[in-house]
N, C-alpha and C positions, 0 to 999 in steps of 0.2 A: 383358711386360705382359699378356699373354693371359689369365692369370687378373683381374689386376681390369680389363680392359676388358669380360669376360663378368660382373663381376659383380651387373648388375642379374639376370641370370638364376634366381639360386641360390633356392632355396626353403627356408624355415625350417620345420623341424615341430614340433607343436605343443610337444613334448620339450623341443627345443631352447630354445624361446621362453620356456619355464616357467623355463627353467635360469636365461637372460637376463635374464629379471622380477627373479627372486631377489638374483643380482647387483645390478643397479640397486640394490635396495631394502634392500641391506647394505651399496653404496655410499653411497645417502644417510647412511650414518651417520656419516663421515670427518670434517667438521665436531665434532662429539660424540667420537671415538676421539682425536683431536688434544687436544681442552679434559682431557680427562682426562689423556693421557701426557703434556702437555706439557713439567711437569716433569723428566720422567724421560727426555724424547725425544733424547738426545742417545744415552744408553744404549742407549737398544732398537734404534737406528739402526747405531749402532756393531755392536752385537750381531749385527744382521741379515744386515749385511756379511760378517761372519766366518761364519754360518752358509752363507750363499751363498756362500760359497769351497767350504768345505768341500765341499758338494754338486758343487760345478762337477768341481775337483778329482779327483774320486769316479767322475765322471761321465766326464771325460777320459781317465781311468788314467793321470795320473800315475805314474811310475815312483820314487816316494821312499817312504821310511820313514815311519810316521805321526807321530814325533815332530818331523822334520824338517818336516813338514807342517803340523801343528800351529803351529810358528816361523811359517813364511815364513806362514800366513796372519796371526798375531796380530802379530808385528814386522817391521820394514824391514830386511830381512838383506841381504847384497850374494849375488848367486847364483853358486853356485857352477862351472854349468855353463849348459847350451844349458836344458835342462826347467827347469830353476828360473829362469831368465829368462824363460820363456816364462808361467811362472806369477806371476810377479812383473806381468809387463804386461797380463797378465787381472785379477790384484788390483786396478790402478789403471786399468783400465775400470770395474771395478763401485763403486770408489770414488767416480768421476767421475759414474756416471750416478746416484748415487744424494746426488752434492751437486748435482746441476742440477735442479730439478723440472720441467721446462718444455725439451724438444727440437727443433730446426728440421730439418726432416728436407731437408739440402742437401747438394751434394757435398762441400765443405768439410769439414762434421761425417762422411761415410763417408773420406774422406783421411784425418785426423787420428784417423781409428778402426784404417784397417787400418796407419796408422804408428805408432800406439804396440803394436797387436800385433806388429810385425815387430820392434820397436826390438831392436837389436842382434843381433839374427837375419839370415836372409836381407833383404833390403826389399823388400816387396810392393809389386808395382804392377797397370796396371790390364789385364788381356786385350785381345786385341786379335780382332776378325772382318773376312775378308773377305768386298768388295764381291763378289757374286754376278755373274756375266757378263763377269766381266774376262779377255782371254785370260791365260793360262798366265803368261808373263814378263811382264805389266805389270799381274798381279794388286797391290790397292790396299788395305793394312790400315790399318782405322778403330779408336780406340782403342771399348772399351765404354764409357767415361765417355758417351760421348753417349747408348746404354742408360739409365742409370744417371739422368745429367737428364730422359730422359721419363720413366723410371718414379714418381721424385720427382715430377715434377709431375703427373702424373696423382694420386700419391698423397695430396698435398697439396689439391688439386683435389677428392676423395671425401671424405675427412675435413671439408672446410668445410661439403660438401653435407649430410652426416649423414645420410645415405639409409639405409644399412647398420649395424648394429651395429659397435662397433667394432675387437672380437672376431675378425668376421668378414675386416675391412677385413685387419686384421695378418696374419691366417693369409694373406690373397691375397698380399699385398705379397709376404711372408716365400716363397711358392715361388715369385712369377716372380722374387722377389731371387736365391736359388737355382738355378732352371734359367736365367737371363742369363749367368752365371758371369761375374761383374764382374771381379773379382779373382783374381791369381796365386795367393794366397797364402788358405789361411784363410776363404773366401767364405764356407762355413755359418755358421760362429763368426762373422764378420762380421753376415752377416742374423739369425741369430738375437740375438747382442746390441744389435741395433738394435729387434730387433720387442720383446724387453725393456726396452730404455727407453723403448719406448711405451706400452708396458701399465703402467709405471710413471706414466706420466705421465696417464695415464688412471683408473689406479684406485692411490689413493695408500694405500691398506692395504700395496703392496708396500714402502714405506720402513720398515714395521714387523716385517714378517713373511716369512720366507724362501723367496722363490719357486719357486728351484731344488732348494731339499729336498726342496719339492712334486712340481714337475716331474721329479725324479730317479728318482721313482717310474713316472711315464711315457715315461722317456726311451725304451727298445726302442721300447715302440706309436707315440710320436711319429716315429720312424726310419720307420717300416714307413708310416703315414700318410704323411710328404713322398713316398715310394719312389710311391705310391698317387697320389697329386697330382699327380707328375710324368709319371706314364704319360703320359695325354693332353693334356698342356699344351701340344705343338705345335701338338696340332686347338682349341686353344682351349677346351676342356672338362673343364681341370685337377678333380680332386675330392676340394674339400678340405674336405670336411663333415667328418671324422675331425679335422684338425689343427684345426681350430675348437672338436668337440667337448671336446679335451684341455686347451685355453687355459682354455676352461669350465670345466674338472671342476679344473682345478689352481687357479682362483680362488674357486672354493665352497669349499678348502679352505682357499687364504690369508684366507677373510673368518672363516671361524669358527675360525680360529688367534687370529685377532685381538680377536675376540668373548670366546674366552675369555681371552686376554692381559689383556681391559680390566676384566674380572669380578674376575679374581682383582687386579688390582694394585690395586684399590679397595676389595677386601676385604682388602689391607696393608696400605693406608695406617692404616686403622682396627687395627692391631694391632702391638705391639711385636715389629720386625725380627725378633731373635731367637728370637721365641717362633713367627713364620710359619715360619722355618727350620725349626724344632723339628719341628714339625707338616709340614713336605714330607717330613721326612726319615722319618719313621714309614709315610708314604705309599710311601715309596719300597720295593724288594726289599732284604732283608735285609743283602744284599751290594752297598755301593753306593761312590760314588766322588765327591769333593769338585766335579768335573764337573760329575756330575749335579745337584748343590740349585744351582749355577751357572746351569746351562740352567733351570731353573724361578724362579731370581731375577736374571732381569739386571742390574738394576738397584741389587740391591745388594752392595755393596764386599767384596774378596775377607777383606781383616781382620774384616769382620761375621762371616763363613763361617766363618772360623780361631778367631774366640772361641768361635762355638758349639759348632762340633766340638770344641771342647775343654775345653767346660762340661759338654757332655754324656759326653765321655768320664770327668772327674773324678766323675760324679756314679754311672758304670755303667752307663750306657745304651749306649755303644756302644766301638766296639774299634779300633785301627789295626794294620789289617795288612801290616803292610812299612813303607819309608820315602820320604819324595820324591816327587815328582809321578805317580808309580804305585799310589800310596799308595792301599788298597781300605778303608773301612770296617765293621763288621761290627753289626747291631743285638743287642742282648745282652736284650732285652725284649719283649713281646708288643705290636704294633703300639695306638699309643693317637693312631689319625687327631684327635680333638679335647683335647689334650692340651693342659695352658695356655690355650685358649685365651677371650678372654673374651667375656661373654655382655653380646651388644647390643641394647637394648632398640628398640620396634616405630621408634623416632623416630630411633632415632642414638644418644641418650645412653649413656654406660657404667654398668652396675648395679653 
């Protein structure tokens, strides 16, 4: 707990604090981001999931093939070995934390985390330390759960205060969760899937938008950061402005994922499905793949996708190369970004 019991100490720079503003005030707009996808939120949600696999996945190195990969995140496959169960029980963390909106950060909730990571694996349990000053043979080991409840309640205890950002609060939590070494089994994964379902819970742009994709990007400087953090956390002067900065920088970018998600899917609603397809797909590189208009349309249905591509194929616009889910397409046309599409007057009406 060394990190957030120093952390009244921490000083914010002016950097930081602008970055923080920003936040806020793309958070305010979650109320607004909700009225609009509502509709469709089932989809994006879904969608999210499977992107955050993939990323995590990526992130882990897994040792599977990418189609195999593919499977185990979008269907419930039985696994076939030790890594595909292991990825299977990562799947339904992030399932879990992403049907709860609302976390109790108690020991219960970390049991029930590091036992569905372990499920059918080894079974994780909790480290043990000993008592300091014990002679030799009547040395006395205490389990770390009792760690583990003060650092909860401390943590619980900051969060009501709202003294600190809460940004900040996570990144604390996150390395004295890490240097306590709670658990046998899995402790980073453990702490960091818990400091994500708080920043979930905190800023709900992540139930839209793929956190880890984000973060995938900074996963090494995140590594090298805790390393940074950890040096001095036994003197109490862990330093975690770095693992703070990162939480930042990977939420400026789930907000304006998001931002553009909500532009363009309102600029769909207003246009016939297949004619917004039409017009990604011209956008896209010449050489592209049924995937891709996918990742740009979540929302809508893989048979929409399969008519268009095969309207546009009848008509010459575009080409299939090979067969089956490898399947490349090719554009056979000089790109025409506003193609179809129709012209809407300053009110809304259609002309």
């Amino acid at each position: 707990m060394k990190a957030l019991q120093n952390i009244d100490r921490i000083q914010i720079s002016s950097t930081v604090l602008k970055t923080i503003l920003t936040i806020y005030e793309k958070k305010g707009a979650s109320f607004y981001h909700d009225s609009v996808l509502k509709k469709d939120a089932e989809a994006f949600k879904r969608k999210n999931v499977e992107d955050n696999l993939f990323a995590l996945y990526k992130m882990l190195e897994f040792d599977v093939t990418d189609a195999r990969l593919s499977a185990l995140v979008k269907k419930d496959l039985t696994p076939k070995n030790k890594t595909e169960q292991r990825m299977q029980n990562i799947k339904r963390v992030i399932e879990l934390i992403h049907e709860h909106e609302d976390i109790e950060l108690t020991i219960t909730e970390f049991s029930d985390l590091a036992k569905l990571l372990s499920k059918n694996l080894d079974q994780n349990q909790y480290n043990t330390t000993v008592i300091e000053g014990e002679a030799l043979l009547n040395q006395k080991k205490i389990s770390k759960r009792e760690d583990l409840e003060a650092l909860l309640d401390l943590t619980n205890k900051l969060i009501k205060k709202q003294d600190v950002p809460v940004t900040h609060l996570i990144a604390n939590f996150y390395v004295d969760f890490i240097n306590l070494s709670i658990f046998k089994y899995d402790n980073d994964l453990i702490g960091l899937f818990m400091a994500y379902a708080l920043l979930t819970e905190h800023f709900k742009a992540l139930y839209y938008v793929p956190f880890f994709s984000y973060f995938l990007q900074y996963y090494q400087a995140f590594k090298q950061a805790e390393v940074a953090a950890s040096y001095y956390w036994n003197s109490g002067y862990a330093q975690t402005e770095f693992l703070t900065q990162i939480l930042l920088d990977v939420l400026i970018l789930c907000y304006e994922d998001i931002e553009k998600r909500v532009h363009t899917y309102q600029f769909e609603v207003k246009l016939n499905k297949t004619d917004s397809i039409e017009n990604t797909i011209y956008k896209l590189p010449e050489l592209f793949s049924k995937e891709d208009v996918r990742i740009k349309h979540p929302t809508v249905s893989n048979a929409t996708i399969d008519r268009t591509l095969a309207r546009l194929r009848d008509e010459g616009k575009i080409r299939p190369l090979g067969k089956g889910r490898a399947t490349k397409w090719q554009q056979l046309i000089e790109k025409q970004p506003y193609t179809k599409m129709k012209q809407l007057s300053l009110f809304g009406d259609d002309i």
